[in-house]
C-alpha positions as CSV (number, residue, x, y, z in Angstrom):
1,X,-25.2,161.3,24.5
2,X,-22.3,161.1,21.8
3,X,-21.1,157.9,20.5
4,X,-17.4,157.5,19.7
5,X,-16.2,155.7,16.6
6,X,-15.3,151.8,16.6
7,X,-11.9,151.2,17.6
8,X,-10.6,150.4,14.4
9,X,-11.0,154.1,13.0
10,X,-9.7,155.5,16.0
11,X,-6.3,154.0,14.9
12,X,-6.6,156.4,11.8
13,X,-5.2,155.8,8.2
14,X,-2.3,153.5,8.8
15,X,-4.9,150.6,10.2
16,X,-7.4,151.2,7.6
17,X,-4.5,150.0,5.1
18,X,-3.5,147.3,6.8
19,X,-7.1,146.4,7.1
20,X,-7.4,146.8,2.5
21,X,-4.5,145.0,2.8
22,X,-5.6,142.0,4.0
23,X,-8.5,141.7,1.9
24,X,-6.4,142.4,-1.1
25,X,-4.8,139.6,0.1
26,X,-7.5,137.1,0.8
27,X,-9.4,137.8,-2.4
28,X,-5.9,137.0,-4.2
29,X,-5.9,133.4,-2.4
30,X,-9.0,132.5,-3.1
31,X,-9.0,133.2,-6.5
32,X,-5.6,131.9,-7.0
33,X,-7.3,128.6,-5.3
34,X,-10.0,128.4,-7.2
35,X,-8.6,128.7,-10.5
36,X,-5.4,126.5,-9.8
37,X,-5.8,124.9,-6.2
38,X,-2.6,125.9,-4.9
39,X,-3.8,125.7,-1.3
40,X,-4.9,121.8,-1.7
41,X,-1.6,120.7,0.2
42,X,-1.9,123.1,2.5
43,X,-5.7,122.5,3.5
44,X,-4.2,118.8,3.0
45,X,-1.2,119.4,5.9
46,X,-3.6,121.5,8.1
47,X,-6.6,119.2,8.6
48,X,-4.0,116.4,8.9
49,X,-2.4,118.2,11.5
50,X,-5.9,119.3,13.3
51,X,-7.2,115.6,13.1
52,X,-6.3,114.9,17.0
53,X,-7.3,118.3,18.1
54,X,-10.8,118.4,16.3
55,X,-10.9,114.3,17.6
56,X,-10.5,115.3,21.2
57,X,-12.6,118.0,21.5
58,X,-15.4,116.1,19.8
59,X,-15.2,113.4,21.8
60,X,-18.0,114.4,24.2
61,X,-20.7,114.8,21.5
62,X,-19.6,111.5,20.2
63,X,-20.0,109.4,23.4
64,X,-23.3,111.3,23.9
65,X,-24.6,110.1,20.5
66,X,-23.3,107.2,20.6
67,X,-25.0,106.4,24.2
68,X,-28.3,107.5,22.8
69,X,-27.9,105.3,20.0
70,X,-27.3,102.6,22.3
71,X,-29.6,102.9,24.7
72,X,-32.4,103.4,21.8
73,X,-31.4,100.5,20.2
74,X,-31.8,98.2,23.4
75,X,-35.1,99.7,23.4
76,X,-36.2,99.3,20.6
77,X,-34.8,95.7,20.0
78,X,-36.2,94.8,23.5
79,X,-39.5,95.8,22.5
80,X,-39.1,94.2,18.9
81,X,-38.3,90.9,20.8
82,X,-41.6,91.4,23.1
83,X,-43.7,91.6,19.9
84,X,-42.2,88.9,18.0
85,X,-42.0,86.3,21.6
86,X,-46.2,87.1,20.9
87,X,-46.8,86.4,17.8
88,X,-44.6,83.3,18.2
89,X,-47.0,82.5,21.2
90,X,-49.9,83.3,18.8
91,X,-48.9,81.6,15.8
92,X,-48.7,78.0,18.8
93,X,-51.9,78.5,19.8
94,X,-53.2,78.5,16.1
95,X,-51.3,76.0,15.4
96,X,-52.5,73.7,18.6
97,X,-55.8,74.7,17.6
98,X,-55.9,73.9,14.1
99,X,-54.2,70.0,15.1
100,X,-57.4,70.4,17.8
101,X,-59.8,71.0,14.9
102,X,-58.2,68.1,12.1
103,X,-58.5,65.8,15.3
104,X,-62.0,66.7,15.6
105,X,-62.7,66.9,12.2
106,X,-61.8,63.3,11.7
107,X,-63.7,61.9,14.8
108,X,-66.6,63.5,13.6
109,X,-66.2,61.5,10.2
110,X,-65.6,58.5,11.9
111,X,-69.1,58.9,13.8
112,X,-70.7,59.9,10.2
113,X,-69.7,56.4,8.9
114,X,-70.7,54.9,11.8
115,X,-74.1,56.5,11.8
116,X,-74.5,55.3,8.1
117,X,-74.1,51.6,9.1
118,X,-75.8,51.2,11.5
119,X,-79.9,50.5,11.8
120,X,-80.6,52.4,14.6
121,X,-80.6,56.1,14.7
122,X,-77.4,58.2,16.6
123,X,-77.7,61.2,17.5
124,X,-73.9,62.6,17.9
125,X,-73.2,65.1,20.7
126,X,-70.4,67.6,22.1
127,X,-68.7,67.0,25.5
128,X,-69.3,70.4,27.5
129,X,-67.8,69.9,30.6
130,X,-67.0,67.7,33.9
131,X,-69.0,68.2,36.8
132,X,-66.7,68.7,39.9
133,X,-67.7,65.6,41.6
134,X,-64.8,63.0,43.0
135,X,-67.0,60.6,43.6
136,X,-68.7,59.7,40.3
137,X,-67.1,60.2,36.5
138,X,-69.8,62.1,34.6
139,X,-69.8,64.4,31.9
140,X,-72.5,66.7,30.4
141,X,-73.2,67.0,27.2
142,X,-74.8,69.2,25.0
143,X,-78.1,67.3,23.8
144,X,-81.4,66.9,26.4
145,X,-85.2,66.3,26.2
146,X,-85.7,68.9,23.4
147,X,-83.3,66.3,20.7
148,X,-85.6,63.3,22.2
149,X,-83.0,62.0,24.7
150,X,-84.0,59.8,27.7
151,X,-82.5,58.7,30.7
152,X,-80.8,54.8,30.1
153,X,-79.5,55.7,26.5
154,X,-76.3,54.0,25.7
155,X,-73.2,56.7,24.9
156,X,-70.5,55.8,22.4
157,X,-67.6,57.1,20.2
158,X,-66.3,55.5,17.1
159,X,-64.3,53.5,19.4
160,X,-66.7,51.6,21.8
161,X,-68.9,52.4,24.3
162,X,-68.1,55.0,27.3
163,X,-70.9,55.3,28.8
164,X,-74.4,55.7,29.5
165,X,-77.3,58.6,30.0
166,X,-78.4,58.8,33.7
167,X,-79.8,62.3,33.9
168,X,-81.9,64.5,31.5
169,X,-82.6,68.3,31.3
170,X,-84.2,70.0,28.6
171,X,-81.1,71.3,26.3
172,X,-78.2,69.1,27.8
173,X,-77.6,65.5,29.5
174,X,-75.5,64.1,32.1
175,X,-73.3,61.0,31.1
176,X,-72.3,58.1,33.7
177,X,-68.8,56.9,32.7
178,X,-67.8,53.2,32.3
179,X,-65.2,54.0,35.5
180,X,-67.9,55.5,37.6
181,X,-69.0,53.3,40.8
182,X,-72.2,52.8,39.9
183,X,-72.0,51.2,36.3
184,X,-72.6,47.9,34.9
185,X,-72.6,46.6,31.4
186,X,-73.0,43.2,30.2
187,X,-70.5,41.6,28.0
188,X,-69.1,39.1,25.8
189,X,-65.9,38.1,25.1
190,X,-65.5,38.6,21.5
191,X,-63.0,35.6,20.7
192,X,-65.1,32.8,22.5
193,X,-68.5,34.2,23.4
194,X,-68.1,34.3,26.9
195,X,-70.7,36.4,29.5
196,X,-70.2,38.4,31.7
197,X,-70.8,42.3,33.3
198,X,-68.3,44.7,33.5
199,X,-68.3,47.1,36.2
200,X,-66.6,50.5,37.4
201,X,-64.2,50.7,40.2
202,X,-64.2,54.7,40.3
203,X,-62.2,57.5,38.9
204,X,-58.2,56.4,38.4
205,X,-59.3,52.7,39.3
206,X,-59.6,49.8,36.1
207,X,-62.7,49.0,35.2
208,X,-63.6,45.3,36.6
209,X,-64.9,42.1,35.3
210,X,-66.6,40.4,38.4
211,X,-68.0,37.2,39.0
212,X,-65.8,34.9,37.0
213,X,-64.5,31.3,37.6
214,X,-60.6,31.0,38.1
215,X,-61.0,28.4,34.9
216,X,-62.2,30.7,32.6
217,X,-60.9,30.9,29.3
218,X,-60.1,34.7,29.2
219,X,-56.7,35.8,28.1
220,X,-55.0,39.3,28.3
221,X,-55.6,41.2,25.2
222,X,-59.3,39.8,24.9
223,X,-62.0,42.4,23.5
224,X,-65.4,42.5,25.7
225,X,-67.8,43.3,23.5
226,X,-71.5,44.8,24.6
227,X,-74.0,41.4,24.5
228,X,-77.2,43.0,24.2
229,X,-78.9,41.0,25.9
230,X,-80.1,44.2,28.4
231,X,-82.1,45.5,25.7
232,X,-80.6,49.0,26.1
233,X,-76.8,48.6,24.4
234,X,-76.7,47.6,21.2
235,X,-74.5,44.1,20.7
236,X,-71.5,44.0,18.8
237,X,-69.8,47.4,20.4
238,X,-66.5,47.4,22.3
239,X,-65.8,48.4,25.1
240,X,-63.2,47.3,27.4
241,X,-59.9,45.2,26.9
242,X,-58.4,42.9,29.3
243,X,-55.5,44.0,31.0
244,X,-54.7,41.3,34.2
245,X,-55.8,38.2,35.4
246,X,-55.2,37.2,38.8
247,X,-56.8,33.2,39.4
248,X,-57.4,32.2,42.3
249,X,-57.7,28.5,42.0
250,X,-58.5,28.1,45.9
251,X,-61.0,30.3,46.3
252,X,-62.4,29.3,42.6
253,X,-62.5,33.1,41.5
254,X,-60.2,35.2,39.2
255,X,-59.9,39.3,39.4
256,X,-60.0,40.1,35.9
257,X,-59.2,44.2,35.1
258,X,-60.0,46.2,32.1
259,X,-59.4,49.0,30.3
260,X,-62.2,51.2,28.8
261,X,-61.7,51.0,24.6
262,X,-63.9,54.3,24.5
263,X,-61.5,57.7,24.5
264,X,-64.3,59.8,26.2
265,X,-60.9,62.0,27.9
266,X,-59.5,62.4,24.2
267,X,-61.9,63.4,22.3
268,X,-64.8,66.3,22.3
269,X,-67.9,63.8,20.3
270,X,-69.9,61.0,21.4
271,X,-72.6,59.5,19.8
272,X,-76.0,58.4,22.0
273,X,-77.4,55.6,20.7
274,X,-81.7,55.3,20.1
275,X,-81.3,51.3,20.2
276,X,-84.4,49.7,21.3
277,X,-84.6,45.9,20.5
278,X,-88.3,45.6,20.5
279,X,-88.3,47.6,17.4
280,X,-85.5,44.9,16.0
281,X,-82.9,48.0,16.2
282,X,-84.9,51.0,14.5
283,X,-85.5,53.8,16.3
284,X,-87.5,54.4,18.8
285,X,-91.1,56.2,17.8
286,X,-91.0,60.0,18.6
287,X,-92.8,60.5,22.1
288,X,-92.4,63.4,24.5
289,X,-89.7,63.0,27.2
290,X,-89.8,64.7,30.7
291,X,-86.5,65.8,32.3
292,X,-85.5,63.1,34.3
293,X,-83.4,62.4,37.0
294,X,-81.4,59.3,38.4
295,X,-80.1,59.3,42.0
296,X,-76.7,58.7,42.0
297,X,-77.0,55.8,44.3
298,X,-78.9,53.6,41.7
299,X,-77.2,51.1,39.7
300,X,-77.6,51.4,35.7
301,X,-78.1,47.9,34.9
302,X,-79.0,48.4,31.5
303,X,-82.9,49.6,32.6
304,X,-83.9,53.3,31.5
């Protein structure tokens, strides 16, 4: 097989000139450029003049770019947004938390200074949980048999009573609340000294103080202090305030309803109380304790 020439030779001598020609020609412009720019209007003019042109036809690339740029922006700002909605999220919970903990923190130094004033021992104890029972207000806590704890045992925060120990197990006790049915406490009206029992009406219902002439001399606002005189809680704690009094003069009897002073659905720490009043308020001796259990049905009259 023979190859021919490239076109260009097969012209002959005259393209071959034309062809020195123009390089002659280009060399001359560039150096002539070089050394003394005379083609800077003329680049100047040109890429003035080409400006739409080159616009238009990059127009496509452009919107391409500038849709990816978009579309990666929204994504990445979307998911910039997700993280920082988080650790917003994060940051409230620690912040919740840590008011949770100061709140705690200063109960819990409330019940020290109450432990140190008093002459009986207190043994202070964490709220666990609720039993899921609409019929009685208990709570469990975390102390049992094993931290000496018997059934009977008065249960109190640094505000006043809220309750009292009805059922033992070996590492954790259940709590009958001052609201729950089957609870009554003796009293005494702080300002005037005046007796009486306080008892529980039932979960959402005001606590009741039962029993009471229409001529008493009880006023709203009055504190009902414990007595003591049920050898089981200590006198001298709070633990209801009066809220209404309705007298019946006719039927010589007033309804008289109360509010618990106790914050047993605020707060995470209670304190059980070892009062004994044999002992003159010490503690009671160290002895071994059996789990115990009290029907629901009984009434807590201040008897362990």
């Amino acid at each position: 097989m023979q190859l021919s020439p490239p076109p260009l030779f097969k012209q002959g001598t005259p393209a071959l000139i034309k062809l020195a020609a123009c390089l002659l020609i280009s060399v001359v412009l560039m150096v002539l450029d070089y050394r003394f720019k005379t083609l800077n209007e003329v680049r100047s003019v040109a890429a003035f003049l080409l400006t739409p042109f080159q616009s238009v036809m990059l127009f496509p690339r452009n919107a391409l770019r500038a849709s990816y740029d978009y579309l990666t922006s929204k994504s990445s700002l979307e998911q910039e947004n997700e993280a920082l909605t988080k650790r917003v999220a994060e940051l409230t919970l620690l912040a919740n938390q840590s008011e949770l903990f100061m709140a705690e923190n200063a109960q819990l130094r409330k019940l020290i200074g109450i432990q140190e004033q008093t002459r009986f021992k207190i043994l202070i104890a964490q709220i666990l949980y609720s039993p899921a029972n609409p019929i009685s207000q208990r709570v469990v806590i975390d102390r049992g048999a094993s931290d000496n704890i018997s059934a009977g045992q008065a249960v109190s925060d640094h505000q006043g009573i809220v309750g009292q120990v009805v059922r033992v197990l070996e590492n954790k006790s259940e709590v009958a609340l001052l609201d729950d049915r089957d609870m009554v406490i003796p009293i005494q009206v702080a300002r005037n000294g005046l007796r009486g029992a306080l008892h529980g009406n039932g979960r959402g219902q005001p606590l009741e103080l039962r029993h009471m002439a229409a001529v008493s001399d009880l006023q709203v606002g009055d504190v009902l202090m414990t007595s003591g005189i049920d050898g089981v809680y200590p006198p001298g704690f709070a633990v209801a305030t009066i809220d209404k009094i309705e007298r019946n003069v006719d039927k010589n009897f007033a309804r008289i309803y109360c509010s618990p002073v106790g914050g047993v659905n605020r707060f995470r720490h209670v304190m059980i109380l070892f009062y004994d009043a044999g002992f003159g308020g010490r503690p009671d001796p160290v002895k071994s304790i059996k789990p115990t259990d009290i029907k629901s049905n009984q009434r807590y009259r201040g008897k362990p």
